[in-house]
C-alpha positions as YAML, in Angstrom:
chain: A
units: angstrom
residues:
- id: 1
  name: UNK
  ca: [-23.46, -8.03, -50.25]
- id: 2
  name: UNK
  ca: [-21.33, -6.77, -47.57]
- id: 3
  name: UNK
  ca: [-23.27, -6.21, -44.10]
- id: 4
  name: UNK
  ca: [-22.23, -2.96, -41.76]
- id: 5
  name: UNK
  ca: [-22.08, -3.04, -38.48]
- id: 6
  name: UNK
  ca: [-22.20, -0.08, -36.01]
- id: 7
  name: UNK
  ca: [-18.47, 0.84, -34.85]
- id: 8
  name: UNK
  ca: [-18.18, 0.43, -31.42]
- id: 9
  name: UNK
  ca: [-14.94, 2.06, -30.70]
- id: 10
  name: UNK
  ca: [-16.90, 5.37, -31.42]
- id: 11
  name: UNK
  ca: [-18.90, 4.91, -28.44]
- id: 12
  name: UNK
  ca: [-15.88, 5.53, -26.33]
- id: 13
  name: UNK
  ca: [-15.15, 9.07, -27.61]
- id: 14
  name: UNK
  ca: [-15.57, 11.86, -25.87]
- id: 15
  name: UNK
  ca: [-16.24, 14.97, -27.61]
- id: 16
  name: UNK
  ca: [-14.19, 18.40, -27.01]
- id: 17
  name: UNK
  ca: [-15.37, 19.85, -23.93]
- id: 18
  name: UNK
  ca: [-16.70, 16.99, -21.68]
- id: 19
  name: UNK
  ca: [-15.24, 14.21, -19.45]
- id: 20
  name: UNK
  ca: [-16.29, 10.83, -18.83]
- id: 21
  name: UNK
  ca: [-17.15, 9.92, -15.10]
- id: 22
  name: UNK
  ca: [-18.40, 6.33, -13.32]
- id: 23
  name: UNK
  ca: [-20.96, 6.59, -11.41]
- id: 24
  name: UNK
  ca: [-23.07, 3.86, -8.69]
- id: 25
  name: UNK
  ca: [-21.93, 0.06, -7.85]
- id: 26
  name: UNK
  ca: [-22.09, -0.58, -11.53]
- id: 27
  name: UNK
  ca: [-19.87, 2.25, -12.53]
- id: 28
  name: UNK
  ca: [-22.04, 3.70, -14.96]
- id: 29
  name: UNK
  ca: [-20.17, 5.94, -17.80]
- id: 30
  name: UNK
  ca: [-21.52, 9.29, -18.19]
- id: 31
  name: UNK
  ca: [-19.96, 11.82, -20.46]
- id: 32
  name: UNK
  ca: [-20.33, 15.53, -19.32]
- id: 33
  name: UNK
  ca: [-19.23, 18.92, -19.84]
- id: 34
  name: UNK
  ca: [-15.97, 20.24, -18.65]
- id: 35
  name: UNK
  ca: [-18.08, 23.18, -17.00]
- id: 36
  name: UNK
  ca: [-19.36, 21.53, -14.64]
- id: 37
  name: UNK
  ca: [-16.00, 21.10, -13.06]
- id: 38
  name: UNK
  ca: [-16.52, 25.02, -11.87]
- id: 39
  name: UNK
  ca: [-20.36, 24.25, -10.29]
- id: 40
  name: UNK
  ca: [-19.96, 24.12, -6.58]
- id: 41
  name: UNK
  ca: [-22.53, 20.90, -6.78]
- id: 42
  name: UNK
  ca: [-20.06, 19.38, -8.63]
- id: 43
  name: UNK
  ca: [-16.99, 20.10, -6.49]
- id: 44
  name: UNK
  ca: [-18.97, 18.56, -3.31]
- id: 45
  name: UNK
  ca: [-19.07, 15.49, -5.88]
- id: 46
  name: UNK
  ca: [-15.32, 15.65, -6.73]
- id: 47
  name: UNK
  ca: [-14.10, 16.25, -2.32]
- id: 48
  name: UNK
  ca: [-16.46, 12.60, -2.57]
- id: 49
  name: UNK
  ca: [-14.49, 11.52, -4.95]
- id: 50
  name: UNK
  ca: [-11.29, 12.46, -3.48]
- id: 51
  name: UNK
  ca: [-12.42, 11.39, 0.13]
- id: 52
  name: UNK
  ca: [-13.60, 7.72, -0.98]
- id: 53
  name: UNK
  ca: [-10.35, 6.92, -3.64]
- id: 54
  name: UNK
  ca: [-8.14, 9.31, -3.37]
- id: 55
  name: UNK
  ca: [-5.92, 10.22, -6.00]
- id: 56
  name: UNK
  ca: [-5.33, 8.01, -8.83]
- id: 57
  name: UNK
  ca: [-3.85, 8.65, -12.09]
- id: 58
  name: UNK
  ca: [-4.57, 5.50, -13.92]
- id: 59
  name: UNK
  ca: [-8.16, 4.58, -14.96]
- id: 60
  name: UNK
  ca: [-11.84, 7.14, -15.20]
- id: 61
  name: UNK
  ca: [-13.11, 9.38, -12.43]
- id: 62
  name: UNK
  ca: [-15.08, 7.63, -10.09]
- id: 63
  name: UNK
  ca: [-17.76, 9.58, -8.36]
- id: 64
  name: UNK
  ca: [-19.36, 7.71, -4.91]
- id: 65
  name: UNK
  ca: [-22.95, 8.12, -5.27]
- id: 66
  name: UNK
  ca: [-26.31, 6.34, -7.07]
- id: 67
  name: UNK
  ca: [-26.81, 6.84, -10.97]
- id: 68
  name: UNK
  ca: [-30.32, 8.56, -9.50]
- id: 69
  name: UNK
  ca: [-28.20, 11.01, -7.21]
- id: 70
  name: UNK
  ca: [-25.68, 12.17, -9.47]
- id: 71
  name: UNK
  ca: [-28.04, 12.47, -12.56]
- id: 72
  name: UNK
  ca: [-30.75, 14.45, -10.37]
- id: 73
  name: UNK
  ca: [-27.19, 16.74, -9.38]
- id: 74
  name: UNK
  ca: [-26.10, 17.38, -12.81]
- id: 75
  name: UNK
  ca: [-29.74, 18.28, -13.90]
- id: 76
  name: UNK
  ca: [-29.27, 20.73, -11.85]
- id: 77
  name: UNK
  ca: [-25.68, 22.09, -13.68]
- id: 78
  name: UNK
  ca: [-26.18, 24.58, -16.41]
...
């Protein structure tokens, strides 16, 4: 009797239409929608972004701010 385990490469997929970000000390992954990339709230996270790391084109998006920050933010994002 063969046991299955849960695949965890799937976990790193991002569906069509959203982005992974980091987020916090911790660099929390959150996975949103490409939309949000339009929402003024969300640029004033990106100029953050930019300010604090610059421009890097190896490894995620790294926003600057707490997990409670950018999640009350997004809620915000239609």
């Amino acid at each position: 009797m063969a046991i299955r385990l849960p695949r965890i490469v799937s976990s790193k997929k991002v569906s069509k239409g959203h982005f992974a970000v980091y987020v916090g000390e911790n660099q929390k992954r959150f996975v949103i929608p490409v939309s949000f990339l339009s929402q003024p709230l969300f640029q004033d996270l990106l100029g953050m972004s930019e300010e604090e790391f610059g421009y890097s084109p190896t490894g995620g998006l790294r926003i600057p701010c707490s997990e409670d920050i950018f999640v009350d933010v997004t809620s915000r994002l239609n």
